[in-house]
C-alpha positions in Angstrom: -0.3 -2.8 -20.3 -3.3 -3.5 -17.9 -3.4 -2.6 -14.6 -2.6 -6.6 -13.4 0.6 -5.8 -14.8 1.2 -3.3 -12.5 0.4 -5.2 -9.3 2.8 -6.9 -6.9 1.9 -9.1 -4.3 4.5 -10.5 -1.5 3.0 -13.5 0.9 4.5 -13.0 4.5 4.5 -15.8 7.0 3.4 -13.4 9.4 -0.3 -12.5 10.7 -2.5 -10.0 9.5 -2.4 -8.3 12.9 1.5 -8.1 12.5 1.5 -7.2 9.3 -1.0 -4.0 9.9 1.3 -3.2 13.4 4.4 -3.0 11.1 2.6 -1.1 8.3 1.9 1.7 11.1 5.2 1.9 12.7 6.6 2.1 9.2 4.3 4.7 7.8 5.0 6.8 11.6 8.8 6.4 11.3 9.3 7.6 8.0 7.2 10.6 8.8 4.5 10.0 6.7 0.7 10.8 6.6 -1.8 7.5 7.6 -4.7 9.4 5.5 -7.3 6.6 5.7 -7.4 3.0 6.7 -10.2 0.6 5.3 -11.4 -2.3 6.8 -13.2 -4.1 4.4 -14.0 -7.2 6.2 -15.5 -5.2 9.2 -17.8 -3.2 6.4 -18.5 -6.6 5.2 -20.1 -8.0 8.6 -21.8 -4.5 9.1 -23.6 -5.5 6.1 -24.2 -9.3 7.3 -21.8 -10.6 5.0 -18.4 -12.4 5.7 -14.8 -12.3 4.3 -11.2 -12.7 5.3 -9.8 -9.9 7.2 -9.0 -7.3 4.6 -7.7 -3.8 5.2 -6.7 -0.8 2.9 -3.9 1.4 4.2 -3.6 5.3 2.4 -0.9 7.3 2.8 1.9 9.2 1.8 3.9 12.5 1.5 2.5 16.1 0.7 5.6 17.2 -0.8 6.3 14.1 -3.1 2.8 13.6 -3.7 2.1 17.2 -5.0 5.4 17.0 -7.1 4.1 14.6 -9.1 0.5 16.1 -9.2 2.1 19.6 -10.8 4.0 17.3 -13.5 1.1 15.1 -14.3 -1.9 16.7 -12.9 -4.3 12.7 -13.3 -1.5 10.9 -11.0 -3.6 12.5 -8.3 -6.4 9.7 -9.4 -3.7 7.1 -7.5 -2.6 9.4 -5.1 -2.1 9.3 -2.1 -0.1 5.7 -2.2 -2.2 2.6 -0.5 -1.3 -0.8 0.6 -3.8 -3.9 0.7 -3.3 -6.2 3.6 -5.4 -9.3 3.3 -5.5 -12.7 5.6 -4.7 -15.7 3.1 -4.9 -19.4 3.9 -3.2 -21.3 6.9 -2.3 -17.6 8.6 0.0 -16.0 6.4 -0.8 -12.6 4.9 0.0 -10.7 1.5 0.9 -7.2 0.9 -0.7 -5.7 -2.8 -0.1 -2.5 -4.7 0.8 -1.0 -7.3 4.4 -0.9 -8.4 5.3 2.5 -8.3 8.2 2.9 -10.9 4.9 1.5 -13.5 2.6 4.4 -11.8 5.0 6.9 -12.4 5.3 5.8 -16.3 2.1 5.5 -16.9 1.4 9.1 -16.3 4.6 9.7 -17.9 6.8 11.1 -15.6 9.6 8.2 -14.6 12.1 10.7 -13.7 10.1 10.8 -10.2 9.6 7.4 -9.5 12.7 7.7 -6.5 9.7 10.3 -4.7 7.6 7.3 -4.1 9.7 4.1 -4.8 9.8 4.0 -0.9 6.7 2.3 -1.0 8.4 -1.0 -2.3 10.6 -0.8 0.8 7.8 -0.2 3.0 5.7 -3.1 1.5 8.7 -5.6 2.0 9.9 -4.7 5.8 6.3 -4.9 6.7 5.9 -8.4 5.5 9.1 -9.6 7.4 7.8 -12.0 10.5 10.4 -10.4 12.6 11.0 -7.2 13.6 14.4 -6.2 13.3 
């Protein structure tokens, strides 16, 4: 398998801004841990360079994150979960990462995929145009 494999990608309608706004109310209201957020685009004009907006959200869960760290110590290479958010044509936005029941069989422990299968769940109610 290569790692394109392992990618999914869902296109929402709505804008980057809304997209990132949902991302954070979802990550705050399932009480998990905003570690880092990337902006790529705004390094990209730092360096005199331009490109869509383009953002990198990482976070996750101590307790299901260090569960699957003590069963397969090199998960912690993709740990902790991230989200790309990038501006496509015409306004609408798409949501990229990794699926996680893949991540989890890769390092060979499928058995705790449900620890961080939320992040499919997250992905998709982020994407929605309307908040519901």
């Amino acid at each position: 398998m290569s790692l394109r494999d392992d990618i999914r990608i869902i296109h929402s309608e709505a804008t980057f801004a809304h997209v990132i706004d949902r991302l954070h109310e979802l990550i705050r209201e399932r009480g998990l841990t905003l570690f880092a957020e990337i902006d790529h685009a705004r390094n990209a004009r730092d360096a005199g360079l331009e490109m869509p907006d383009t953002r990198v959200l990482v976070f996750g869960n101590a307790k299901a994150g260090t569960a699957l760290m003590l069963a397969s110590p090199d998960v912690a290479l993709e740990l902790p979960l991230r989200i790309l958010v990038r501006s496509e044509d015409e306004g609408r936005t798409a949501l990229v990462y990794i699926d996680p029941g893949r991540l989890t069989a890769e390092f060979g422990i499928p058995d705790l995929a449900s620890s961080i299968v939320g992040l499919s769940a997250i992905a998709e109610a982020a994407a929605t145009s309307v908040r519901a």
